[in-house]
C-alpha positions, -999 to +999 in steps of 0.1 A: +207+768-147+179+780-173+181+764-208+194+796-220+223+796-204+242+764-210+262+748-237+261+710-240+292+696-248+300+659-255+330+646-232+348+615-215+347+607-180+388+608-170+385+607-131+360+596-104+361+619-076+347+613-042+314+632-030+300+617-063+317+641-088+341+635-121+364+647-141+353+649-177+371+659-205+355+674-235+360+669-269+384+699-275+404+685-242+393+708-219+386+695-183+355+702-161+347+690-128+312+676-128+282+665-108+255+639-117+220+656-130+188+646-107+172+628-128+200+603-134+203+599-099+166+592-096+170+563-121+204+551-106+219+557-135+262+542-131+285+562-145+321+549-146+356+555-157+356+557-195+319+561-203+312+589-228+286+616-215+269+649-224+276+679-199+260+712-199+282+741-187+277+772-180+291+805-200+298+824-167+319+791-152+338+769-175+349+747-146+323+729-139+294+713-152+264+688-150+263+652-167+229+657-183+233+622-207+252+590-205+262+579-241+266+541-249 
């Protein structure tokens, strides 16, 4: 995914599913499914239920996205 072609959109993480992916739902309570960006698995970066995180999404897909940034 190019840097032209996403929107980052600040959500909630709702659900942990297994095969490390989550449910997040965004600010205007719309729910993506979403895997973990490399670089925050590189740094081991925990993500659990209730943590507030950035997601970039696609305009061609709104179902799923990438967790780009874990907000504190």
């Amino acid at each position: 995914m190019s840097n032209i072609d996403k929107m980052e959109i600040d959500g909630s993480i709702t659900k942990v599913i297994k095969g490390a992916k989550y449910e997040v739902t965004l600010e205007n309570n719309h729910k993506v499914i979403c895997t973990v960006a490399g670089k925050l698995r590189m740094h081991k970066i925990n993500l659990v239920l209730g943590d507030n995180a950035t997601v970039a999404i696609s305009p061609y897909d709104l179902t799923k996205g990438i967790i780009i940034w874990r907000n504190k």
